[in-house]
C-alpha positions, 0 to 999 in steps of 0.5 A: 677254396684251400688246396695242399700239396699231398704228403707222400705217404697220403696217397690212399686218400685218393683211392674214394676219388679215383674210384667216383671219376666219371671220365675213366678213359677206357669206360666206353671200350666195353673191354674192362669192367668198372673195377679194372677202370677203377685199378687202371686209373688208380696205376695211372695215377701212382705211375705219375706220382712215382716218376721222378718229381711226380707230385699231386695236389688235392683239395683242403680237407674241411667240406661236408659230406660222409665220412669216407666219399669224395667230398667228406672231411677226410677226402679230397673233392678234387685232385691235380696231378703232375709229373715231369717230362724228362724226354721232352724237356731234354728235346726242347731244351726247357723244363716241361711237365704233364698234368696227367690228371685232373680228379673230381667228385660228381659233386666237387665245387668248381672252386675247388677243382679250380684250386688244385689246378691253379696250385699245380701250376704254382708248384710247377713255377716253383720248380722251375717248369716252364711248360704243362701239357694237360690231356682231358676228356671232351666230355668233361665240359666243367674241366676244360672251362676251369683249364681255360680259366687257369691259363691253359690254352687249346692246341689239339683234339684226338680221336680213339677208335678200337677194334675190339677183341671179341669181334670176328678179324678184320675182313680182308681190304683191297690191298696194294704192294708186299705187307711184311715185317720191319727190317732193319735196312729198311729204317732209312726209308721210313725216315724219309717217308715220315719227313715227308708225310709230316711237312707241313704238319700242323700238331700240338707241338707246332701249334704251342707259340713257345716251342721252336717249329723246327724241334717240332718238325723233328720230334716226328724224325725222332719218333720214327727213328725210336720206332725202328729202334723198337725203343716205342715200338713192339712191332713195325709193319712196312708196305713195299712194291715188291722190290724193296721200295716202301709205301708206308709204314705203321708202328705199335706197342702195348699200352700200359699200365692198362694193358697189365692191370687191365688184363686184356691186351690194348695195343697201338700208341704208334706212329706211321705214315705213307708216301703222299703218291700212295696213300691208299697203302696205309689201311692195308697197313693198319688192317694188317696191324689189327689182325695181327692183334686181334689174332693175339687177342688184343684190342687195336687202339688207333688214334688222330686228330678229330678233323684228320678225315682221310685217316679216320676214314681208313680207320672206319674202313677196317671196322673200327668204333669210335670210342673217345675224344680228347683235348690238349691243351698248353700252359706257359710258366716262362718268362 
């Protein structure tokens, strides 16, 4: 089946796709009404078409259907969307891209979601791109075969919990050491710390043959230093033994655009880490990053990977629920 390139002032033309999505990624938060996941997955979209290079590929026009639904001769039956990572590529030192959504209707043919993805990936060689990470939903079966089919390959799966708004606090843990607030002096701890906790480190990144496992190592480096500079970070919440000395540290800060349009405060996308002698630090880290939220009332979103076991139990010893499962998957376009 034939895919096109969307004109830039089409875009209303993915609104009916949008809105029959199945796999909205806060569907199952029971914080948000179908119409606000409809209007966050619409910001998400625009948010990747608006950044610089932001493109959308969608189905040929021409299927039958109803005028007016997905599927019908005037909108598209699948859609693929792409939007370059500046920060990455910079990293790295080569040009990445995220297909940040893969769209189709309940009754798209494979062969057309097939198309936008495959025509994505040529628009990204034409580019220039050499590298597209996709995030999808596990439970969107027909996408990751078609993925897969495409030249994708798998390189991780995330698990989301929450702790949801209209829940009593958290209740109180047995705790060890001084929860307070991030202090400047304390950043160059927490960048031994995460040096540390992430030896040996097996994510997405160290797991792409194509990416250098040295840059790999840092990006986490990286990552805790942009949190004490509080550039991916709102709030840093440190556990010390009362003398100065950290156990651990964690991190967040607000999700958007579901946060704004969702109108109901999600907060997390952090990092953190504890030092392997007192790993027991951290649910009193994470609990006290919880209450904090919940106090604010905001919903606490904790993500890892599905077979990281000790931190999903500290998130289940809070009372957090488990709400979705994501893959990752890479594609190479270079040489």
């Amino acid at each position: 089946m034939a895919a096109e390139l969307l004109s830039a002032g089409a875009r209303a033309t993915l609104d009916p796709l949008i809105d029959a999505y199945a796999y909205k990624p806060y569907r199952n938060y029971r914080a948000l009404p179908r119409k606000r996941q409809n209007d966050v997955l619409r910001a998400e979209v625009h948010a990747a078409l608006d950044a610089d290079g932001g493109f959308a590929i969608v189905s040929a026009p021409g299927s039958p259907g109803s005028p007016g639904s997905p599927g019908s001769i005037d909108a598209p039956q699948a859609a693929a969307i792409v939007r370059p990572l500046t920060w990455d590529s910079a990293f790295f030192g080569l040009s990445m891209a995220k297909l940040s959504h893969v769209l189709r209707a309940d009754a798209a043919p494979r062969a057309a979601v097939l198309s936008v993805i495959e025509l994505a990936l040529r628009q990204c060689r034409e580019r220039g791109i050499q590298h597209v990470a996709v995030r999808i939903d596990a439970a969107d079966a027909d996408a990751i075969q078609l993925l897969e089919d495409a030249g994708f390959r798998l390189v991780d799966a995330l698990a989301t919990y929450i702790y949801h708004h209209k829940r009593e606090p958290p209740a109180p843990l047995k705790e060890m050491g001084v929860l307070r607030l991030f202090q400047p002096e304390d950043t160059e701890q927490i960048i031994a710390i995460t040096r540390e906790a992430y030896r040996g480190f097996q994510g997405r990144y160290h797991l792409d043959p194509h990416l250098d496992k040295t840059r790999a190592d840092e990006l986490y480096i990286e990552w805790a230093r942009k949190c004490c500079a509080f550039e991916w970070a709102e709030v840093v919440i440190v556990n010390d033994n009362g003398k100065g000395e950290l156990h651990g540290w964690a991190s967040y800060r607000h999700i958007e655009p579901v946060s704004k349009v969702g109108g109901i405060p999600i907060q997390g996308g952090g990092l953190g880490a504890c030092r392997r002698d007192t790993p027991g630090a951290y649910a009193g880290i994470v609990r006290a990053a919880a209450v904090r939220i919940h106090a604010g009332g905001g919903v606490t979103e904790c993500q890892t990977q599905l077979f990281n076991f000790p931190t999903i139990r500290v998130y289940e010893a809070i009372g957090t629920q488990f709400v979705r499962a994501d893959y990752t998957l890479h594609a190479w376009l270079g040489d």
